[in-house]
C-alpha positions as MATLAB code, in Angstrom:
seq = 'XXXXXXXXXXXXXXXXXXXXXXXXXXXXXXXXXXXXXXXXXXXXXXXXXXXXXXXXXXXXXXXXXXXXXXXXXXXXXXXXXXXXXXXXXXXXXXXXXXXXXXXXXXXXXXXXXXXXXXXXXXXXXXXXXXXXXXXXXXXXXXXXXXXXXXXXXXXXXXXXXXXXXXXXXXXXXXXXXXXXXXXXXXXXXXXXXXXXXXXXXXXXXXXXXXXXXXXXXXXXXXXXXXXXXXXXXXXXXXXXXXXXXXXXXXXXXXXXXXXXXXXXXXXXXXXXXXXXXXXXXXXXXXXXXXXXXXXXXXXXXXXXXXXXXXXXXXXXXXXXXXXXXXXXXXXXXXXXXXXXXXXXXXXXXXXXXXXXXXXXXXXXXXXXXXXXXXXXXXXXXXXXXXXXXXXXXXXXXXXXXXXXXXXXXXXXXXXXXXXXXXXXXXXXXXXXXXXXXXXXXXXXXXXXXXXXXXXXXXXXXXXXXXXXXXXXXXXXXXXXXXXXXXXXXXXXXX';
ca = [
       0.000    0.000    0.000;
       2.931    1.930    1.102;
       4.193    1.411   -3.236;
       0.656    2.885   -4.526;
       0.645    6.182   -2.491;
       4.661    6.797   -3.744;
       3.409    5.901   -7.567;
       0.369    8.565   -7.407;
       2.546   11.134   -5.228;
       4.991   10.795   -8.338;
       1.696   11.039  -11.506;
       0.762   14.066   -9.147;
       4.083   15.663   -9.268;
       4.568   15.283  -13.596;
       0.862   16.639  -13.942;
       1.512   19.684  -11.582;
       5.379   20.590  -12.733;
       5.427   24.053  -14.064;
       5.960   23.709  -18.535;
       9.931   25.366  -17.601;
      10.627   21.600  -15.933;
      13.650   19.948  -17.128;
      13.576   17.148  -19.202;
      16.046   15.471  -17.110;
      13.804   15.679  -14.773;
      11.206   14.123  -16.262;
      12.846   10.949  -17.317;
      14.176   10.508  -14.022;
      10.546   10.567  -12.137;
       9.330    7.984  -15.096;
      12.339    5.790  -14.278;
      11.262    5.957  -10.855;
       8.166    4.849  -11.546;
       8.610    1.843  -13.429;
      10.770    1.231  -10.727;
       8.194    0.991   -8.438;
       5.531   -0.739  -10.172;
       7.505   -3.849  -11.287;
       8.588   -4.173   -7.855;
       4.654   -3.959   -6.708;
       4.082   -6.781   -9.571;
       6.545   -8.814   -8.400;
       5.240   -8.438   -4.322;
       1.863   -9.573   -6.368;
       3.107  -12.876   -8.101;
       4.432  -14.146   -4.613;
       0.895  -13.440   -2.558;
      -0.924  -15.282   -5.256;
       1.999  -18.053   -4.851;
       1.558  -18.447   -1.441;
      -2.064  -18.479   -1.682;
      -1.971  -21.198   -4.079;
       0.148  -23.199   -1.881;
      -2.080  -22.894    0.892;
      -5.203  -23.529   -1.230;
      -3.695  -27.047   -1.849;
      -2.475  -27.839    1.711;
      -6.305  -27.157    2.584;
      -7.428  -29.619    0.381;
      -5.243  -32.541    1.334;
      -6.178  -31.692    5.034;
     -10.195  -32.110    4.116;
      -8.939  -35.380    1.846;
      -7.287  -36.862    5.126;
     -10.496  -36.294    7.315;
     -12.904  -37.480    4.952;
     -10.093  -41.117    4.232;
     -10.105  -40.761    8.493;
     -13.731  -40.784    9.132;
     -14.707  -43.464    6.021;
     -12.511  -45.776    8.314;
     -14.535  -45.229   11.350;
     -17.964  -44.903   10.219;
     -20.043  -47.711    8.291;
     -20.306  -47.074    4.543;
     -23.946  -45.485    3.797;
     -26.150  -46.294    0.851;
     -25.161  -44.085   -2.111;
     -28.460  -42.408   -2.391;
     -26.793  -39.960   -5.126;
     -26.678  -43.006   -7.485;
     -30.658  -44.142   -6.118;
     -31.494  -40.382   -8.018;
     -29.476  -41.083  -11.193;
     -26.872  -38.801   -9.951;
     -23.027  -39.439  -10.973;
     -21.617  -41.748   -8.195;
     -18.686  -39.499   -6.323;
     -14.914  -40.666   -7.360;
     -13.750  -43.048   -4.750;
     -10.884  -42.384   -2.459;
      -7.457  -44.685   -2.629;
      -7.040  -44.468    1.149;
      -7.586  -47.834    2.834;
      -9.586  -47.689    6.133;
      -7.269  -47.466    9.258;
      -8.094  -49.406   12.785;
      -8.728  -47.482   15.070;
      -9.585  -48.004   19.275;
     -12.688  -49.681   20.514;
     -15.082  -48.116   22.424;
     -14.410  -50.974   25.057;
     -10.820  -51.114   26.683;
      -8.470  -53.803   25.274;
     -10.390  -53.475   21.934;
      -9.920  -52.057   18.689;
     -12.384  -51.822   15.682;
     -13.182  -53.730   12.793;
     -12.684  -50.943    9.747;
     -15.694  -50.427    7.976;
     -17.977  -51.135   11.208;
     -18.615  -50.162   14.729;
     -18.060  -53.564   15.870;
     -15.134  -53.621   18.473;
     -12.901  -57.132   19.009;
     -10.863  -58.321   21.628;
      -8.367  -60.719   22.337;
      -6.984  -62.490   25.412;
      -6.605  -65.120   27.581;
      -3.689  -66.234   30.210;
      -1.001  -69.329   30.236;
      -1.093  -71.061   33.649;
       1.239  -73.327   35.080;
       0.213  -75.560   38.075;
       2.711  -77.786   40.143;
       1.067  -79.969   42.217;
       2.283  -82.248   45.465;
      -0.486  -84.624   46.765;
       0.216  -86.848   49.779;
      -1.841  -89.084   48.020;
      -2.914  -89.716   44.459;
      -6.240  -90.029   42.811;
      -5.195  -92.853   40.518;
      -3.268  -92.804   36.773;
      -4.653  -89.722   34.623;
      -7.829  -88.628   36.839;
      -8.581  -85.353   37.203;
      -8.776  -85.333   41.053;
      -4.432  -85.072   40.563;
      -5.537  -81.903   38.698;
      -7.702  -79.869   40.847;
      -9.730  -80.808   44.379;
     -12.186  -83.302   43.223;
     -13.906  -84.539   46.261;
     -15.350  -87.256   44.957;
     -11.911  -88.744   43.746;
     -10.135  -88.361   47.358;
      -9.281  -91.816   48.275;
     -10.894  -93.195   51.474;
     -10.799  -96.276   54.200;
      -8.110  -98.799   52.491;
      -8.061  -97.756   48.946;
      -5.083  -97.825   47.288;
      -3.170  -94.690   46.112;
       0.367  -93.658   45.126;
       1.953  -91.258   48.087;
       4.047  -88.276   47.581;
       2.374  -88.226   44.226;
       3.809  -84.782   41.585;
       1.732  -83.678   38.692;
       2.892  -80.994   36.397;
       0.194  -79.208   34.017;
      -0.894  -76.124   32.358;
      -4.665  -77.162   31.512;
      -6.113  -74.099   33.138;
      -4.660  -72.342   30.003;
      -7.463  -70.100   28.383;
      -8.229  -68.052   25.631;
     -10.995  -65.919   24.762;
     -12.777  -63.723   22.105;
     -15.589  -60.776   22.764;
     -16.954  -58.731   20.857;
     -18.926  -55.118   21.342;
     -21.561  -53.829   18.754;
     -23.837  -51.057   19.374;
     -27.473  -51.228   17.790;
     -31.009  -49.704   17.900;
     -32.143  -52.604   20.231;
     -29.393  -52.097   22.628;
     -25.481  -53.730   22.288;
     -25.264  -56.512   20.687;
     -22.466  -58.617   22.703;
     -20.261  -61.946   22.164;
     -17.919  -63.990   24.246;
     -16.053  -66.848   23.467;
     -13.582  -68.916   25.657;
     -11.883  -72.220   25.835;
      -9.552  -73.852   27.955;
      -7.735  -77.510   27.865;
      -9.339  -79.388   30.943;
     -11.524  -81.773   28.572;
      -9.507  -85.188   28.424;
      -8.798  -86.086   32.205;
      -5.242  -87.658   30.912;
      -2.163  -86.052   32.552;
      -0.400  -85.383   29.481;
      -3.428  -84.709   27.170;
      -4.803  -81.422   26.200;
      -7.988  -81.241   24.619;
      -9.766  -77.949   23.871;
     -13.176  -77.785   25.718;
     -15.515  -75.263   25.517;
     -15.501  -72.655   28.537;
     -18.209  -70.256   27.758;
     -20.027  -69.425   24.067;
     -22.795  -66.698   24.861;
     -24.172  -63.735   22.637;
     -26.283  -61.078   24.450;
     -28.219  -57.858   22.856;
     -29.751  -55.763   25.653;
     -30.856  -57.481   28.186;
     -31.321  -60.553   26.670;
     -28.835  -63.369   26.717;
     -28.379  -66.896   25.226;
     -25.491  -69.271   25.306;
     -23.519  -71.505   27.390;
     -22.182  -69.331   30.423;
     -21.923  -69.461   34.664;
     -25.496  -71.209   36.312;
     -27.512  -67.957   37.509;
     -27.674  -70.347   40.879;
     -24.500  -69.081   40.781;
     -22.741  -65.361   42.178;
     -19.753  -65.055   40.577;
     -18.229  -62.487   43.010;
     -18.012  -64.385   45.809;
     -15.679  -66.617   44.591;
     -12.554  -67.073   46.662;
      -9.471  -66.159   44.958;
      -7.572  -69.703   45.101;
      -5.067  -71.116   43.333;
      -7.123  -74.379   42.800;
      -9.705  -74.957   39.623;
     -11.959  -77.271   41.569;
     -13.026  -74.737   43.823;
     -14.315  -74.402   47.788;
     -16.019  -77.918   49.013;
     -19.032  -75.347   50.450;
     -19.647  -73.148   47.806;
     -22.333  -73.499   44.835;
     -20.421  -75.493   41.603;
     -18.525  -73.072   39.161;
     -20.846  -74.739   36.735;
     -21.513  -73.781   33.211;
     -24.391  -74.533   30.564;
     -26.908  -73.776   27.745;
     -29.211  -71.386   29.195;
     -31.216  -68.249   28.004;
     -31.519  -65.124   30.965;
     -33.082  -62.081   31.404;
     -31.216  -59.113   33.015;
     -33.510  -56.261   34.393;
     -31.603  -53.270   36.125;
     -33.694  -52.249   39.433;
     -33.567  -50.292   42.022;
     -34.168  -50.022   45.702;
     -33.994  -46.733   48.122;
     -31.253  -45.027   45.652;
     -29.263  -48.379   45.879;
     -28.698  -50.205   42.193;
     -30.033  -53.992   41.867;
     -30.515  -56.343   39.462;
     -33.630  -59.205   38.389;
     -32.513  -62.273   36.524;
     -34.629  -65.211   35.456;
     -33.484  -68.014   33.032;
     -33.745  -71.226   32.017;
     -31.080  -73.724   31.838;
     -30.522  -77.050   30.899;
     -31.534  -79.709   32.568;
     -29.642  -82.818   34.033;
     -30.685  -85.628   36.263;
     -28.215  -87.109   37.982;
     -29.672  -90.486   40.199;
     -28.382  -93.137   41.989;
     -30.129  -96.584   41.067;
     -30.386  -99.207   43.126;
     -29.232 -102.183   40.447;
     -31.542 -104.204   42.513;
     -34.481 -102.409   40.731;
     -32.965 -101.993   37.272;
     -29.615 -104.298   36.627;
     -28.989 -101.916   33.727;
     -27.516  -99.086   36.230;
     -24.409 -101.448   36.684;
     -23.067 -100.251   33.053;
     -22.972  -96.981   34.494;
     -19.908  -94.909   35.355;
     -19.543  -95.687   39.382;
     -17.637  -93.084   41.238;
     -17.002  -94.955   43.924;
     -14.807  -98.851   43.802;
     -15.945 -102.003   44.496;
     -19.687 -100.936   45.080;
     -23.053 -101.193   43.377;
     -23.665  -97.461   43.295;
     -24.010  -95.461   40.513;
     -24.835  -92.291   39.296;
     -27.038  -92.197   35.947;
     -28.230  -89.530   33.516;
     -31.532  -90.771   32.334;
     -31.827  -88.154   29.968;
     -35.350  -87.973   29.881;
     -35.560  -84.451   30.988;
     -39.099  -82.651   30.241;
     -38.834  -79.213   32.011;
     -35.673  -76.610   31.613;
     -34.068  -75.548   35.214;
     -35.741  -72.510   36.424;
     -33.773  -70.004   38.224;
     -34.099  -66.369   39.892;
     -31.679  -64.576   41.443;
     -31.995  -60.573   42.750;
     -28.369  -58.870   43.003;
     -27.933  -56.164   45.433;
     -25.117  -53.926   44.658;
     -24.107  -50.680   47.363;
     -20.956  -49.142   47.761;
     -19.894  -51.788   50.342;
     -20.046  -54.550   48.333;
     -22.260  -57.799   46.473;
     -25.074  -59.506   48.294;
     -27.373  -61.992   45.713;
     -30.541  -63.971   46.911;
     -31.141  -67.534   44.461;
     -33.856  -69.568   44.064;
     -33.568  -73.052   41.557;
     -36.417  -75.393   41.263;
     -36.460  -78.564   38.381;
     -37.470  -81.353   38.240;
     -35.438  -84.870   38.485;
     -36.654  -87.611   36.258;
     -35.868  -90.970   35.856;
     -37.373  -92.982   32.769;
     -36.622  -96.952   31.537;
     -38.273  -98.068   28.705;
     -37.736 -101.675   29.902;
     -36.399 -102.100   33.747;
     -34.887 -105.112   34.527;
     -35.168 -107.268   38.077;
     -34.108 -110.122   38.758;
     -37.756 -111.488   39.200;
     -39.784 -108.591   36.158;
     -39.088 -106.848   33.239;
     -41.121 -103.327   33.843;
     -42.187 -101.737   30.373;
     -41.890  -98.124   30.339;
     -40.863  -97.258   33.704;
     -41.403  -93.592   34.478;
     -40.600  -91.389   37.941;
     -40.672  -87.960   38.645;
     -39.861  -85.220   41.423;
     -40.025  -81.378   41.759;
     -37.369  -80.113   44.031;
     -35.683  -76.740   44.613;
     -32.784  -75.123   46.925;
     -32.065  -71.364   47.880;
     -28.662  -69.790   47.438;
     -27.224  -66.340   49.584;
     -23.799  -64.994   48.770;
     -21.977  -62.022   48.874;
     -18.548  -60.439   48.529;
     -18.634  -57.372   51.639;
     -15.314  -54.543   51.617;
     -13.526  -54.294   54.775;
     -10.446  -52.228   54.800;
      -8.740  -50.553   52.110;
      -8.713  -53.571   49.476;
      -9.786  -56.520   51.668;
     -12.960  -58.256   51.651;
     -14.997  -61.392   52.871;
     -16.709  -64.066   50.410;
     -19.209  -66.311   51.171;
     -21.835  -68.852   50.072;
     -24.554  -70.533   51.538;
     -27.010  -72.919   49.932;
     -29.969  -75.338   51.260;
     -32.442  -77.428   49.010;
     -33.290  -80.500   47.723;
     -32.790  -81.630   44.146;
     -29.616  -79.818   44.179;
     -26.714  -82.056   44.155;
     -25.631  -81.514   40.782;
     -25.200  -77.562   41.864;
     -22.899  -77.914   44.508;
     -19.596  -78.550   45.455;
     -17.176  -80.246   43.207;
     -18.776  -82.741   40.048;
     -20.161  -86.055   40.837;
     -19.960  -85.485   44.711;
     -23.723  -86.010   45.183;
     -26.400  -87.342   43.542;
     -29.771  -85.116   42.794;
     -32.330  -87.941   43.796;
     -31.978  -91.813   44.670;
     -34.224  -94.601   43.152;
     -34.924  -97.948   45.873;
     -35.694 -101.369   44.919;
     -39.193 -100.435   44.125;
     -38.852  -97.766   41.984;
     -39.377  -95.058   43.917;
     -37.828  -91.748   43.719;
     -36.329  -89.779   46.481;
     -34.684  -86.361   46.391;
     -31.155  -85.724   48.160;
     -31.616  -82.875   50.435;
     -27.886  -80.873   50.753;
     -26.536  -78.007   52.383;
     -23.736  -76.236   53.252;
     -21.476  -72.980   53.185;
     -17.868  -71.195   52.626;
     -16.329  -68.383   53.875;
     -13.342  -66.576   52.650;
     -11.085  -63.869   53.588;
      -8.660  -61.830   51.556;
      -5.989  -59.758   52.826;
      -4.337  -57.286   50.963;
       0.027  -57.096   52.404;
       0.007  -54.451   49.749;
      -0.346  -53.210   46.086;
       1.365  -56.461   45.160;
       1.009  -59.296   47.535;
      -2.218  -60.754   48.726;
      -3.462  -63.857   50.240;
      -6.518  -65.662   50.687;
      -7.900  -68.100   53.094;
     -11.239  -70.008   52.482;
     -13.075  -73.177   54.205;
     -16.072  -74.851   53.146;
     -18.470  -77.658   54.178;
     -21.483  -79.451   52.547;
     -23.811  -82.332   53.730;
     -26.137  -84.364   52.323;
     -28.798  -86.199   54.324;
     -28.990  -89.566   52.340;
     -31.948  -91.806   51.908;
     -31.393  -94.565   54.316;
     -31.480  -97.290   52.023;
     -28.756  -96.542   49.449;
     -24.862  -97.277   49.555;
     -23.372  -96.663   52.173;
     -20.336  -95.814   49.978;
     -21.787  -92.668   48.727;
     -20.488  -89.750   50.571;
     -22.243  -87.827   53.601;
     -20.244  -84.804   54.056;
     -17.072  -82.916   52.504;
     -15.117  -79.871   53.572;
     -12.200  -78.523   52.770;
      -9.325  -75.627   53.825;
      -7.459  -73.550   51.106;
      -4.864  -70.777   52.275;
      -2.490  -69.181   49.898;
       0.048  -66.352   49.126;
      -0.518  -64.595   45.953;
       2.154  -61.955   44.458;
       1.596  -59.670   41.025;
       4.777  -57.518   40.706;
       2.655  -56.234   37.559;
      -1.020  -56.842   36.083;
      -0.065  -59.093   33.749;
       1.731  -61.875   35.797;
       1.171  -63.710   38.949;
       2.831  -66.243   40.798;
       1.402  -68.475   44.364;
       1.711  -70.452   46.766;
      -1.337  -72.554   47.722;
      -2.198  -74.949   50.821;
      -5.248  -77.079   50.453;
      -6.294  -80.015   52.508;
      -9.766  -81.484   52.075;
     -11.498  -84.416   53.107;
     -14.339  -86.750   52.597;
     -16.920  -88.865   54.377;
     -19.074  -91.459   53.815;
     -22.051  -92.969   55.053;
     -20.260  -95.711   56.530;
     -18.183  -93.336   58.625;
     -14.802  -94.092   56.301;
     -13.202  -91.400   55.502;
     -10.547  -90.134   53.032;
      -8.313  -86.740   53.479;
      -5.782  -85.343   50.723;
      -3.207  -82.347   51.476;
      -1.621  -80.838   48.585;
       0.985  -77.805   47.923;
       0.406  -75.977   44.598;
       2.376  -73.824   43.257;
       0.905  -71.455   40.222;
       2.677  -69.090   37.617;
       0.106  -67.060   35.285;
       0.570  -64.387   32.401;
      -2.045  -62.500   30.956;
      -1.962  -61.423   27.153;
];
């Protein structure tokens, strides 16, 4: 601007100069001048240069946010195309991935789906004063039911290396007009009770959208907070079984005086599990008998009608967990031809409603600690409790009638917090079953056991322990069995 006012100053100056002006003169204010204006042309030519330049960076910025957001957001319907429109020129920038909106997830391009991936190795080193027998899976984890008792042979001082507790999962996250659409996948190895074998079995396979859910997952019977933190994968002789199956549940969020709870109902699958008195039906002896040189067995009829019902009403303050269950089902037994040793019975039905109530909890104490426990009472519920194949849902006499197995017991835990790193745990358990008085005296009455540990985690993804577990079993007959083991556990988390 500065340039312009000198140029008309100097047109001002020629038009006003008096006629006597020298010619000198003259030329010298028209040099000047030309002077001046190709220096203001060339001052032009670089503003329109740099204008340019930042005309183009502008466009590759807008060309970078539209490749960023295709990437995040689903592709829409070309409805330019739908009015006979020209399609818009595609763009040669691939889709990036970018982070879930769960943590530990990232998204599928193209989608608002978000994956993960995980899972831990586990390492477990087990001493047993006394062994379970070649390749069972009491050697493995507590398995009451596999505890040796009275005179029955077992190797002492027995080792057992494994890492079957191994797992690996997938989940994914989808948000939709119904409410998120949710998966989870997991295996582990525990399927083949051999030592040395690892076989892939199927942990947990559930989808949910909402509050709906459908798959095979944790029993509702079941409160998954309390529990204990052990080393062990058998789990507490008191507590309700960490079992898993089909089901489909309802989730509805509640709430009660400003405090947030929770209503679920579902059905699972169902699963008699009876003893048979062979006495009654000589077919029972090609059942799988749990317990040596007896006549008792456990059978799955299958002849299951009705699904499991369960309910269970979560209670969650500040302080803590506390879940009421209720289970009912009903235990059938069916034969299409029941053999005694004096009749042949053509299809041989028997039936039984039963049902048990469940209260656990985990309750803060100080700073990180907390207490666990379970309690459980019913009938019809031996296939819910304690460790597999410890007790039998119902019991079928010489006559063909049914009884149900009424059970109960309880655990309670404690975990201590030494600090940010080391922890441990102690836990006991008891459960009882009060048998009909006419079956096997071989089938177990009551089983408890003790587990106390020392857990360190010098980081999140790793922990190694130290675990003391003694446990014993009793039967009807008033033998007994006890095992001690020492465990030691190493775990990493990916």
């Amino acid at each position: 601007m500065h340039k312009v006012r000198q140029i008309i100053l100097i047109l001002l100056c020629c038009l006003m100069a008096e006629p006597t002006l020298a010619e000198d003169d003259v030329l010298s204010l028209l040099k000047e001048l030309k002077a001046q204006v190709k220096e203001l042309k060339s001052q032009v030519e670089q503003s329109n240069s740099r204008v340019t330049e930042l005309e183009k960076e502008r466009q590759q910025y807008r060309a970078e946010q539209q490749a960023f957001k295709a990437s995040a957001v689903p592709a829409q319907a070309n409805t330019t195309q739908a009015a006979g429109q020209a399609a818009p020129a595609k763009s040669n920038e691939k889709p990036v991935v970018t982070v879930g909106d769960v943590k530990g997830t990232f998204k599928i391009p193209g989608t608002d789906t978000s994956i993960g991936l995980g899972g831990y190795i586990k390492t477990d080193v087990l001493l047993n004063n006394v062994s379970a027998g070649r390749d069972k899976f009491g050697d493995q984890q507590l398995l009451l039911s596999q505890i040796p008792v009275g005179g029955a042979p077992g190797e002492h001082s027995q080792l057992t290396f494994h890492s079957k507790e191994s797992r690996l999962w997938f989940k994914s996250f989808t948000p939709s007009a119904w409410g998120d659409v949710n998966t989870f996948l997991e295996i582990d190895f525990f399927d083949a009770p051999g030592t040395y074998t690892y076989t892939p079995r199927l942990r947990h396979a559930y989808g949910s959208i909402g509050n709906f859910l459908a798959g095979q997952t944790w029993t509702t019977f079941l409160n998954v907070a309390a529990i204990p933190d052990i080393l062990d994968f058998g789990g507490s002789a008191g507590q309700v079984s960490n079992l898993r199956q089909p089901l489909v549940r309802w989730s509805q969020p509640i709430s009660w005086a400003g405090t947030p709870m929770e209503l679920q109902v579902a059905l699972e699958a169902p699963r008699s599990r009876v003893w048979v008195d062979n006495r009654f039906d000589s077919s029972a002896a090609g059942s799988a008998s749990f317990y040596p040189n007896s006549d008792s067995f456990f059978m799955t009829p299958n002849a299951d009608r009705y699904p499991d019902m369960v309910a269970r009403v979560n209670f969650n303050p500040a302080w803590g967990n506390i879940s009421l269950s209720a289970l009912t089902r009903q235990i059938r037994y069916t034969n299409s031809t029941t053999n005694t040793p004096a009749t042949s019975i053509t299809g041989y039905q028997q039936d039984a409603w039963g049902g048990a109530v469940s209260l656990a909890g985990k309750i803060n104490t100080f700073g990180l600690d907390n207490i666990r426990f379970m309690a459980h009472y019913g009938n019809g519920q031996g296939r819910y409790v304690t460790t597999p194949n410890t007790f039998a849902d119902a019991a079928l006499d010489r006559n063909g009638n049914l009884d149900l197995v009424t059970t109960y017991g309880g655990m309670l835990a404690y975990q201590y917090w030494w600090s940010k790193q080391w922890r441990s745990n102690v836990a006991y358990g008891l459960s009882r079953a009060d048998q009909p008085g006419y079956v096997n005296q071989l089938l177990n009455q009551q089983v408890q056991s003790i587990h106390a540990n020392l857990l360190w985690s010098p980081i999140s993804q790793a922990m190694l322990g130290l675990e003391y577990i003694y446990a014993n079993r009793e039967l009807i007959s008033g033998q007994a069995g006890d095992l001690q083991r020492l465990q030691f556990s190493a775990r990493y988390n990916f």
